[in-house]
N, C-alpha and C positions, 0 to 999 in steps of 0.2 A: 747717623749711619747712612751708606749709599751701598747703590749694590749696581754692579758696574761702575760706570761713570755716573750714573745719574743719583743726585744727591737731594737731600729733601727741603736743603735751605730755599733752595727754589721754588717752590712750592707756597701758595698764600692759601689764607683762610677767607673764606667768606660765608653769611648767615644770611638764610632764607628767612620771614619771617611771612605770615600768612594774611596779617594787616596793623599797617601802620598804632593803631589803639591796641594794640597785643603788646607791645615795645615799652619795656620798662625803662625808667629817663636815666637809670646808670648807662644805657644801651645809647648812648648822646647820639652815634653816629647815623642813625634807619633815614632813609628816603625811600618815597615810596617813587617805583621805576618800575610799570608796569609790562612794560614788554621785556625789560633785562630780566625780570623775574621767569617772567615766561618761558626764554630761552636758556636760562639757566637752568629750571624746573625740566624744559626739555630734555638740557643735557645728562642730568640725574638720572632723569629714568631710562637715558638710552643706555648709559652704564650701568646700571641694576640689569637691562636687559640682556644686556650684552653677558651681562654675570650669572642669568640664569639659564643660560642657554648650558655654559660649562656644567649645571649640575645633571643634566638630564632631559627625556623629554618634555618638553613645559610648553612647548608652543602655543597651545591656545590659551597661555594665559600671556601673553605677549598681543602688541598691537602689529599689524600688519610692516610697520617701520621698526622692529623690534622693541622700541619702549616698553619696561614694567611700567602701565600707565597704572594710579589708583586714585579715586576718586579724594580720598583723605589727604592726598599731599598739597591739596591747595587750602586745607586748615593744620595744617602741619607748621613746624621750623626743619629747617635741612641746613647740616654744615657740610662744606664743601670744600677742598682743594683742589687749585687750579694752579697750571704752573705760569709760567709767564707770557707767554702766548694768550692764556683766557681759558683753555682745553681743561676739562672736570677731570679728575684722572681717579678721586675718591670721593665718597661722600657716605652721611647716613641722616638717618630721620627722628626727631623727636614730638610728641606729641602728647598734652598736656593731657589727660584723663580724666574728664569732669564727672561721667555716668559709672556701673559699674563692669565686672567680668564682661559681659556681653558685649562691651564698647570695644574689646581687645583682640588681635588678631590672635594670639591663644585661645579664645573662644570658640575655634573655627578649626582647630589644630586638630588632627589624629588623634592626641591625648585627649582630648577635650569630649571626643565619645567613643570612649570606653567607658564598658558598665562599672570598670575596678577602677581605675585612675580619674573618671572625669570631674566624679563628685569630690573628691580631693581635691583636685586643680582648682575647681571654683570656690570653694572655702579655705584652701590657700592663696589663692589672688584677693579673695574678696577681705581673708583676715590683715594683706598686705597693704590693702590701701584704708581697711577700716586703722591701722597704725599709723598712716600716714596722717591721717585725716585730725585725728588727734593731738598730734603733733603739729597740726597746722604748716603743713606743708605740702606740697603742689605731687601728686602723684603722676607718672608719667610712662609713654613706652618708647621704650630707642627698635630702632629695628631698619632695616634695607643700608646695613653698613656692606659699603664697596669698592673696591680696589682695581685701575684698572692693570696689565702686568709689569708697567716700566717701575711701578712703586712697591711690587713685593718683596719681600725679605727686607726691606726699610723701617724708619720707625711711624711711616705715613699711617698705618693701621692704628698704632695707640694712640697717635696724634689726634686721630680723630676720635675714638672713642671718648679719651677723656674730653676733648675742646664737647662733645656731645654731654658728656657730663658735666662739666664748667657752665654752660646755656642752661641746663635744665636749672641749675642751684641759681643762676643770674633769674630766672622766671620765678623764683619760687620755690622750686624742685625740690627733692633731696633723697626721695624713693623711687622704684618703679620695677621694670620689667622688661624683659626680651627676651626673644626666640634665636638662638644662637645655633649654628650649623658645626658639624665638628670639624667640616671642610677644612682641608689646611690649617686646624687646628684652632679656630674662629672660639669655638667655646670656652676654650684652652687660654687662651690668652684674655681673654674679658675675666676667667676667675684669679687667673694671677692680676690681674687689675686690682681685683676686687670683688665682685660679682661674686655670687653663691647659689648651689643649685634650689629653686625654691621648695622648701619643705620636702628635700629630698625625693622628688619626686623622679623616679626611672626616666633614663636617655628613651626614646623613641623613633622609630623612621614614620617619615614624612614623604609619601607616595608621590606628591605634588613636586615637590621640592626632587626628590629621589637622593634624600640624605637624613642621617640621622639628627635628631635636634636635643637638646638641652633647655629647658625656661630656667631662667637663670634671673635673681631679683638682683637690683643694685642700690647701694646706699650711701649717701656724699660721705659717711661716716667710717665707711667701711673701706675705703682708699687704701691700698697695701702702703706702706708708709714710704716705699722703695719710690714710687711715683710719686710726693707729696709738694717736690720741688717743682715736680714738672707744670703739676697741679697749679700753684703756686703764681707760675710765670703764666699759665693761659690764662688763670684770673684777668691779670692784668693785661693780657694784650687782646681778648675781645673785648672790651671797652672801646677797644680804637678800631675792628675791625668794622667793614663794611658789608650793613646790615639790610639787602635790600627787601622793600615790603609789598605785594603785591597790589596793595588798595587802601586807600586810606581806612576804611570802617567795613565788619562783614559785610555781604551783599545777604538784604532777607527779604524775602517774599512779603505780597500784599497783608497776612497777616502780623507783618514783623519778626518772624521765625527765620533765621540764619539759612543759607537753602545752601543744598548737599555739597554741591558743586557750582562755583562761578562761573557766568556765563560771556565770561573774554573770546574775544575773537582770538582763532586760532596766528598768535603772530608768526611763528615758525613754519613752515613747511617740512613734510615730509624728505628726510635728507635718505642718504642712500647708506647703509651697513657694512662698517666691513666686521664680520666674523670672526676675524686671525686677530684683533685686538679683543683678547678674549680676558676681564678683568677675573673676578674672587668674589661670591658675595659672603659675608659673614653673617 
């Protein structure tokens, strides 16, 4: 699909991964590239930033260069599309969920305290991963999916959710979660995906955000069948994409304990914003 002249074959995939030892060996392609990470991680968050600026007032949760910085994206995976230039123009985030509810950015959500809905929420996520876990599979959250505008009304959006979907099941994966925006219709197209609202739980607004949200679970089994080809073909073409890793092994503290956040020199410098490239975040 293109919308104008710009079209999406142009367009490549690449995979962030957090470190090198996270990289499962069907994955043949990871090198670890510590400063392309870096700059590419940059680029991310300047587009999330850029995306949340269109929802509302959010500024103070923006860094002074507009970046959505968060401390998790550097133990995170992140799929990205860049056109041929090098330019991020989408992306979103996956992140493997080892602990429970609390680990999750739904933990922290509006829903999350109310005295009617919260205690649902958390024995709805916690009954979601106690299934996963049983199944011996990898539970997970997708979340900071982004768009910047040359690629909207394209098929750049599902491209990336599923290829976000396709990584989680190459890790393991097969369940999980996210916070979906109804923004241009964001919620909307992840349930025709596939997705489902979790345990029925009421849409809500998100003061932060200044939009209405949806938690919405997803499942590699629950794929609408209408995308199974598509499914199908990104199997096979992230095997050959270009997986870069930020470090060979975590970085952990004198006790051995993985620490929050890595301690890299800042390789980027603060660049300058422009505002009128104003993306979508989902």
């Amino acid at each position: 699909m293109s919308k104008g002249n710009y079209r999406t074959e142009k367009l490549h995939f690449k995979v962030l991964a957090p470190f090198r030892a996270d990289v499962p060996r069907v994955l043949a392609s990871a090198r670890v590239d510590e400063r392309l990470h870096s700059k590419l991680l940059f680029d991310i968050q300047l587009v999330r930033g850029l995306a949340l600026r269109e929802l509302g007032q959010i500024g103070t949760q923006l860094l002074p260069d507009g970046r959505h910085y968060q401390p998790v994206d550097f133990h995170s995976w992140h799929v990205l599309l860049e056109n041929d230039e090098g330019r991020v123009l989408g992306c979103a985030r996956y992140r493997p969920v080892e602990g429970g509810f609390e680990q999750l950015a739904a933990s922290h959500s509006a829903i999350a305290y109310s005295n009617r809905y919260g205690p649902l929420l958390k024995a709805a996520v916690e009954g979601h991963i106690g299934r996963a876990r049983r199944r011996n599979v990898q539970y997970g959250e997708v979340g900071c999916w982004a768009l910047r505008k040359e690629i909207r009304g394209t098929t750049a959006a599902i491209n990336i959710a599923l290829m976000t979907w396709t990584l989680a099941e190459h890790l393991g994966g097969g369940m999980g979660i996210t916070t979906a925006t109804r923004t241009n219709h964001s919620a909307s197209i992840l349930r025709r995906l596939g997705a489902r609202r979790l345990a029925n739980l009421p849409a809500y607004y998100e003061p932060k955000f200044g939009s209405v949200i949806e938690i919405l679970a997803f499942n590699k089994d629950h794929i609408d069948e209408r995308f199974s080809s598509r499914m199908e073909k990104l199997k096979s073409e992230i095997c050959e994409l270009p997986i870069i890793c930020g470090a060979d092994a975590p970085l952990r503290d004198g006790n051995g304990l993985p620490l929050s956040t890595p301690s890299r020199p800042p390789y980027y410098a603060l660049e300058a914003v422009n505002y009128e490239t104003r993306p979508l975040l989902h």
